[in-house]
C-alpha positions as CSV (number, residue, x, y, z in Angstrom):
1,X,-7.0,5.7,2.6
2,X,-4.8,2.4,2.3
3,X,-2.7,1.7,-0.2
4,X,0.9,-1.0,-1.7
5,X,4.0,-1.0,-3.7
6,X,1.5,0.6,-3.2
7,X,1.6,-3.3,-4.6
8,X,-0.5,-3.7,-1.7
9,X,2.7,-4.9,-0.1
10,X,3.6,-1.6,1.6
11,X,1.3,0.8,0.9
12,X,-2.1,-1.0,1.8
13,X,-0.4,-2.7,4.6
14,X,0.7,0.9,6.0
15,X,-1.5,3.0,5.1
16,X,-4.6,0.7,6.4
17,X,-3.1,1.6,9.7
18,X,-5.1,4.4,9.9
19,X,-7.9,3.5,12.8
20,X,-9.2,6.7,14.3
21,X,-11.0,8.8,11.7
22,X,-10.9,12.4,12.4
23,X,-8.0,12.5,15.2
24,X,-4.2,12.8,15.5
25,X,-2.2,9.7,15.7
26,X,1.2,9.1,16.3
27,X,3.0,5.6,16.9
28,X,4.9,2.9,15.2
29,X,5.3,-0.6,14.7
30,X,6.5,-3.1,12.2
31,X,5.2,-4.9,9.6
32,X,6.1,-8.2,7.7
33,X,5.5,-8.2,4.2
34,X,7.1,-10.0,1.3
35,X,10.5,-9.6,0.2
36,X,8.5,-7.8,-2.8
37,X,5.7,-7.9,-5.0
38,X,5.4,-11.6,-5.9
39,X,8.3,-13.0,-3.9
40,X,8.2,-16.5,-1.7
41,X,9.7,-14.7,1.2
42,X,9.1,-12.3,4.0
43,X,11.0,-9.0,5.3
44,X,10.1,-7.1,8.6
45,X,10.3,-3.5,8.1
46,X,9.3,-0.2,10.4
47,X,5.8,0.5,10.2
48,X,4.8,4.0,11.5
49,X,1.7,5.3,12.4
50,X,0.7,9.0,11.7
51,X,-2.4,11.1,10.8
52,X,-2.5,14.7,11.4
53,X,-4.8,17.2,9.9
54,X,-5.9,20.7,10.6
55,X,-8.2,22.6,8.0
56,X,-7.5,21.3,4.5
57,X,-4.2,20.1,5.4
58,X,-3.1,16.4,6.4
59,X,0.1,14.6,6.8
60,X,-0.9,10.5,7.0
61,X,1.0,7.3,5.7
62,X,1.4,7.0,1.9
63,X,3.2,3.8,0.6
64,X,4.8,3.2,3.9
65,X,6.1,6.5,4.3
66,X,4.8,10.1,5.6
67,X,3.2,11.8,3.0
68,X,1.2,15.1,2.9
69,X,-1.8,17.3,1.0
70,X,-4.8,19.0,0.8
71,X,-8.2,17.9,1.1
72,X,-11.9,19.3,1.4
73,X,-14.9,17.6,2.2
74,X,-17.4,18.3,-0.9
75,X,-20.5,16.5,0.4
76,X,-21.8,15.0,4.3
77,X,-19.3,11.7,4.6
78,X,-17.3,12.5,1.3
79,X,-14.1,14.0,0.7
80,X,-12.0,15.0,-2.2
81,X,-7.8,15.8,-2.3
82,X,-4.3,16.2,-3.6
83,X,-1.3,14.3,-2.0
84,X,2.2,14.0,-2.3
85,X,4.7,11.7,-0.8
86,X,7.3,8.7,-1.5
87,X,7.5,4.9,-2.5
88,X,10.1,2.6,-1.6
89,X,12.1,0.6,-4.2
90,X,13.1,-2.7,-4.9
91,X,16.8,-4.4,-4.3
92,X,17.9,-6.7,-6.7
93,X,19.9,-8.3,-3.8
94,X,16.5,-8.9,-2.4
95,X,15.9,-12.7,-4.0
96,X,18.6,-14.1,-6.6
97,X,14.8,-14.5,-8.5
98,X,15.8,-10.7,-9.0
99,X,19.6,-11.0,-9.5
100,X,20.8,-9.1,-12.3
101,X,17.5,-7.4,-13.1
102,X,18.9,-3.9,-11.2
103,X,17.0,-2.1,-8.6
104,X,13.9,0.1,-8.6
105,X,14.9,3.2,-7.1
106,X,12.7,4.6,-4.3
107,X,10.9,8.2,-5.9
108,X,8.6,11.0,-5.5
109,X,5.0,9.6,-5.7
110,X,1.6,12.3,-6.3
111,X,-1.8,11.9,-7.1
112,X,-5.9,12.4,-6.4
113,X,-8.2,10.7,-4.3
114,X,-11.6,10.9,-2.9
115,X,-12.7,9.4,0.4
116,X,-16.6,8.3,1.4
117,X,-17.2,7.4,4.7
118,X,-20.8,7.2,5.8
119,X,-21.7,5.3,8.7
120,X,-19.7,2.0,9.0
121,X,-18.1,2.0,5.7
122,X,-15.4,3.5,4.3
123,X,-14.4,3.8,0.6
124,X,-11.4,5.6,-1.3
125,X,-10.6,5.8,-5.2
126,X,-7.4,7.4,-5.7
127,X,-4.9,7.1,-8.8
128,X,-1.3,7.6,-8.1
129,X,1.7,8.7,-10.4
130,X,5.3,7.7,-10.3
131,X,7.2,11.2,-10.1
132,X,10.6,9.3,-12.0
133,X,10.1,8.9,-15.6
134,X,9.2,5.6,-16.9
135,X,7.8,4.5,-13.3
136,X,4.2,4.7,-14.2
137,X,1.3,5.0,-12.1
138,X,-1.6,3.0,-10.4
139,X,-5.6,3.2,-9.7
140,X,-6.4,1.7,-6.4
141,X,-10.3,1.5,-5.1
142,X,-10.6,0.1,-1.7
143,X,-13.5,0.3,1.2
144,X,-13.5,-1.6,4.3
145,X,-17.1,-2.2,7.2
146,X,-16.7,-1.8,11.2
147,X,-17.9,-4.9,11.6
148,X,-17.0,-4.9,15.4
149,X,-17.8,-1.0,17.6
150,X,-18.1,-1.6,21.2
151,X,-15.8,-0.7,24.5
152,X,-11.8,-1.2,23.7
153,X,-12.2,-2.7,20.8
154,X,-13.0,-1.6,16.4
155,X,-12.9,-4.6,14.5
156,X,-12.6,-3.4,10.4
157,X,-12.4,-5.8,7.2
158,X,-12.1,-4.6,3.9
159,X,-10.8,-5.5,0.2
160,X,-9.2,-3.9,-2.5
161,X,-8.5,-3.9,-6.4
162,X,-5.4,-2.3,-7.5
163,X,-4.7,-1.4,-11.5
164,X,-2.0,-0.3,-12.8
165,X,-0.7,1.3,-16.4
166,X,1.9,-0.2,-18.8
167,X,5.1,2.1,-17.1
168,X,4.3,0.3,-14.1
169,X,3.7,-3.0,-14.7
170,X,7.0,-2.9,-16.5
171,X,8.7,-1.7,-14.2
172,X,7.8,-3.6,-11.4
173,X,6.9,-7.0,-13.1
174,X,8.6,-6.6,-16.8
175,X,11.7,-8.2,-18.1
176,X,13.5,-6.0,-21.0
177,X,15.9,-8.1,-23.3
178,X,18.6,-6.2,-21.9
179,X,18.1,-8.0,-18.3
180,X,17.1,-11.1,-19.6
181,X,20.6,-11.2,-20.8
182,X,22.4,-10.3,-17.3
183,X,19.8,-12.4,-15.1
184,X,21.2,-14.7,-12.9
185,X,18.1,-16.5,-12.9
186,X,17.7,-17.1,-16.3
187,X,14.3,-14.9,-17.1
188,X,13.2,-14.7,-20.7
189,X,12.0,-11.3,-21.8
190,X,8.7,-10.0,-20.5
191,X,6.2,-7.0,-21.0
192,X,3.6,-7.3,-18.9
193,X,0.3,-5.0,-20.5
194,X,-1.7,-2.5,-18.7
195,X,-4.4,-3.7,-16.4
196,X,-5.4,-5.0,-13.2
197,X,-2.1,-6.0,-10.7
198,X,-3.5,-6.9,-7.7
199,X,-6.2,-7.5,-5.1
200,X,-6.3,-7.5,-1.5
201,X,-8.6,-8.7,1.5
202,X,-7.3,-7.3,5.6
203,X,-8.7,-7.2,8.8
204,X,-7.9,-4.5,11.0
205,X,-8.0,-4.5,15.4
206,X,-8.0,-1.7,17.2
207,X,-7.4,-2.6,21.3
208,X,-7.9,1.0,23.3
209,X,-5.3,0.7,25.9
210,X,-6.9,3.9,27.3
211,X,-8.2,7.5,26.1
212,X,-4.9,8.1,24.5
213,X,-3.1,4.5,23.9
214,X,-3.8,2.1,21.4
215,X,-2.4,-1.5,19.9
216,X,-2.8,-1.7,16.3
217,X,-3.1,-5.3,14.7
218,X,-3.8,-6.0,10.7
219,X,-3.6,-9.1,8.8
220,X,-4.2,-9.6,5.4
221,X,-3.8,-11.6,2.0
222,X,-2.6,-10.1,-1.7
223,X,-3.2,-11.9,-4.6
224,X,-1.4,-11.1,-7.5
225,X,-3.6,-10.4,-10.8
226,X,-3.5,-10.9,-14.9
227,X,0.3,-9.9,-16.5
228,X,1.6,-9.3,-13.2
229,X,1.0,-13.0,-11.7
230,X,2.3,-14.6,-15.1
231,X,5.2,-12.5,-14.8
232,X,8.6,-14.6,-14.4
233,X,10.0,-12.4,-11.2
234,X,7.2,-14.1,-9.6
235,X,7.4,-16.7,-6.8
236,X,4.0,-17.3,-5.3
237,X,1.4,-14.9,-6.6
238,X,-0.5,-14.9,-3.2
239,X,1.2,-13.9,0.0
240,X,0.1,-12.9,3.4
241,X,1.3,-9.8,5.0
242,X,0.8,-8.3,8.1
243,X,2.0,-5.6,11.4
244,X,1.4,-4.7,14.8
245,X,1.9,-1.2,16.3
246,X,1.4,1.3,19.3
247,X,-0.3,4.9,18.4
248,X,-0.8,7.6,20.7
249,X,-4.1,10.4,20.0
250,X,-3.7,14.0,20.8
């Protein structure tokens, strides 16, 4: 499953590093993304790499961070679960665009999801809820073709649509009155509405550097979408991101 702030800045880009359905991984990287959601410059952060799973139990990548839960396959290809894990915040000292808004603290995240995966394609729908008050959650539906299975090499491309609720577009894309006031920027006031935030297109590349090795490679585009592209944070509403990493199967 990928996901961003769990804006499909960190969690998507993360998460979609994911390539070997069904076995272990292990490994690290980094990733460039954008400063944040909606910003006109980049950051390079750590991106690891990790999928474990043994009966209904998994640890994997969740927003850019290890997260874990429980899972159960209800039909041939399609799976159902529970996770829990954390997303990362947002520094006001990040862009002076953001100066005197105050930061988003990084939280406790939780949430459903069910995975399809027959053939070729994979699919996810999985809703995910802010654990602070006022933080909000998001509905993300994603799925992704091998376009490209043969010798060293698994070629993936996908897309993605990412909703969120009012709590969350607020928080990550709202101006209150009260920071209007204290921006260095000069924002007006803004509440943003429920509704869709974003959408995403990647590809991902897979190189087998042997039975157990493997390089890593996505690159991808986010657009933002409705209230959260008119919102007055924002920079350049599309952005690439992208990351490169080393994983080791077991």
């Amino acid at each position: 499953m990928i996901q961003d702030p769990r804006s499909l800045c960190l969690c998507f880009l993360l998460g979609a590093m994911q390539p070997a359905v069904g076995q272990d991984l292990v490994g690290g990287g980094i990733a460039v993304i954008p400063a944040y959601p909606g910003a006109d410059s980049y950051r390079v952060l750590p991106a690891p790499i990790l999928n474990f799973q043994r009966g209904p139990f998994f640890i994997s990548n969740s927003q850019g961070l290890p997260g874990l839960g429980l899972k159960t396959e209800v039909a041939p290809g399609l799976s159902v679960g529970v996770r829990a894990g954390f997303g990362l915040g947002r520094k006001e000292s990040r862009s002076d665009r953001l100066s005197g808004l105050g930061d988003i603290d990084a939280h406790a995240q939780y949430g459903v999801f069910a995975d399809w995966a027959p053939g070729r394609w994979r699919a996810s729908l999985s809703y995910t809820q802010a654990a602070k008050s006022g933080y909000g959650g998001t509905l993300a539906v994603r799925g992704s073709y091998a376009i490209w299975q043969g010798g060293k090499h698994d070629v993936q491309v996908g897309a993605g649509l990412e909703w969120g609720n009012r709590d969350h577009m607020q928080t990550w894309f709202g101006v209150t009155p009260e920071q209007s006031s204290h921006s260095g920027a000069g924002l007006a006031a803004y509440r943003p509405s429920s509704g869709l935030r974003s959408g995403s297109a990647f590809a991902l590349w897979t190189y087998r550097l042997d039975q157990r090795w493997r390089v890593v490679t996505l690159l991808g585009v986010q657009t933002l979408m409705g209230d959260a592209a008119d919102s007055p944070i924002v920079e350049r509403k599309t952005a690439a991101f992208g990351s490169v990493g080393l994983a080791y199967s077991f």
